[in-house]
C-alpha positions in Angstrom: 0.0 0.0 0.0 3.3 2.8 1.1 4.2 1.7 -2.4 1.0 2.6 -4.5 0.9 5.6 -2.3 4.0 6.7 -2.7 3.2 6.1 -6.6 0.3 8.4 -6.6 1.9 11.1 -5.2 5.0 11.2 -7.2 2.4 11.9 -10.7 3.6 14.9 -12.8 0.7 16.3 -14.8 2.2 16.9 -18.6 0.1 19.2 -21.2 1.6 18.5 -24.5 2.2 14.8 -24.9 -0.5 12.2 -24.1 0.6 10.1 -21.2 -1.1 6.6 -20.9 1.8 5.5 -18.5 0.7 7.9 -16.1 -2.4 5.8 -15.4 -2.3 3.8 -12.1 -4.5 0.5 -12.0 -5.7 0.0 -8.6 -6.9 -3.9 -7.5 -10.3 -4.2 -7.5 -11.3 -6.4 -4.4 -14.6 -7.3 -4.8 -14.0 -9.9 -7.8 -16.9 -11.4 -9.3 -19.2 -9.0 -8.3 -20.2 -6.7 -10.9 -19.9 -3.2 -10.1 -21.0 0.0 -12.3 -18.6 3.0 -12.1 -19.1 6.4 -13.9 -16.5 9.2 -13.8 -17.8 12.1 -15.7 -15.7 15.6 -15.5 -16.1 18.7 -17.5 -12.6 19.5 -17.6 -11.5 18.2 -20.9 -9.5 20.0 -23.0 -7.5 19.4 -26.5 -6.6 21.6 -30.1 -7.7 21.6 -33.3 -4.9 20.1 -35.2 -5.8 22.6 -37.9 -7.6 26.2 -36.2 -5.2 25.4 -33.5 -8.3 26.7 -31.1 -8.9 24.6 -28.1 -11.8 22.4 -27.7 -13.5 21.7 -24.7 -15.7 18.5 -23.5 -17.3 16.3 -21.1 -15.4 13.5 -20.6 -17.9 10.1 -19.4 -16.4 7.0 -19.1 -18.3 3.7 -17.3 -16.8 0.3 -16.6 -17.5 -3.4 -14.7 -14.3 -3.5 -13.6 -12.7 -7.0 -13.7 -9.5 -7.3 -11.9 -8.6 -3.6 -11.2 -9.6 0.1 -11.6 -8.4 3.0 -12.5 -6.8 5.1 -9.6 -8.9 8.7 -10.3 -6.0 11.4 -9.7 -4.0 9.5 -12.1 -7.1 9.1 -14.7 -7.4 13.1 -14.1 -3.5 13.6 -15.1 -3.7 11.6 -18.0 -6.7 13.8 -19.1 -5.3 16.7 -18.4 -2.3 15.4 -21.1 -4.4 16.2 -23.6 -4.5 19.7 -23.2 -2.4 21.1 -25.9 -2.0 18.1 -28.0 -3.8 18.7 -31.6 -6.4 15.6 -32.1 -9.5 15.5 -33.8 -12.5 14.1 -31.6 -13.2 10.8 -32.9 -9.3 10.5 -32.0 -9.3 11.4 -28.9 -12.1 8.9 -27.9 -10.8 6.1 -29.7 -6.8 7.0 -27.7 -8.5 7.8 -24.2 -11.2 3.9 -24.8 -7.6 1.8 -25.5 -5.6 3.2 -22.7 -8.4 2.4 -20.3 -9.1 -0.8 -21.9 -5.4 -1.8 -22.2 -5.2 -1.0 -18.7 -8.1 -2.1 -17.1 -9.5 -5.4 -19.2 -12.5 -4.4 -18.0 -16.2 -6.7 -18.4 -17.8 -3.8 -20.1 -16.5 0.1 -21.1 -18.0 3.1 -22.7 -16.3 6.1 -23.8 -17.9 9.3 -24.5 -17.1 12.7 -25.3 -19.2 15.7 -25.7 -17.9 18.4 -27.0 -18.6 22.2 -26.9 -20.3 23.7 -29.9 -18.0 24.9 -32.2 -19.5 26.8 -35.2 -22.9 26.1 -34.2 -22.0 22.2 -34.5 -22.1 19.9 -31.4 -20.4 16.8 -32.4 -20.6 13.6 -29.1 -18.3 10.7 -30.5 -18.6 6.9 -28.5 -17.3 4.2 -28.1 -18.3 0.7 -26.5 -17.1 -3.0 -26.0 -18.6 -5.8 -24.3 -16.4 -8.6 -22.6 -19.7 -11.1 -22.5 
């Protein structure tokens, strides 16, 4: 445990590179018994490869965690590595589904991004997989 700890508190939040390594799996102890979790934040933020103007979303990812989760000041860090990295949306939730699911192996995970109106467009890109 004075090792995970010591883990979380040595993360280094980067803006200009996205970090999957940063991501800290966390043991899920309850095993066979299928749990929902939703962690929604507001907070995302990422360029337009070509306007170079940020975009901003809503970040909602659920999960049935199988073996682990995902520790959340570490899932915040990585997010936050988004910040000035240029990525169109259907990138970003394809890159931000993988590292989760790489991570985690999870029974069940959905991905989902709403983004802000840009030019009067609102554009919410998904993404979903099924273990069962």
């Amino acid at each position: 445990m004075k090792k995970f700890v010591k883990k979380i508190k040595s993360l280094n939040p980067v803006f200009n590179k996205i970090s999957p390594e940063i991501l800290i799996p966390m043991e899920y102890d309850y095993k066979g018994k299928d749990i929902l979790i939703e962690i929604e934040t507001q907070e995302f933020t990422c360029i337009c490869p070509w306007s170079k103007l940020p975009d901003f979303a809503t970040v909602r990812i659920k999960y049935i965690p199988d073996k682990c989760c995902v520790e959340l000041k570490s899932l915040k860090y990585y997010l936050q590595s988004f910040r000035n990295v240029g990525i169109v949306h259907e990138n970003v939730v394809n890159k931000i589904f993988e590292d989760l699911h790489n991570l985690l192996q999870p029974k069940w995970l959905h991905v989902e991004l709403e983004f802000n109106l840009r030019g009067g467009i609102k554009t919410t890109v998904k993404r979903e997989f099924n273990k069962g």
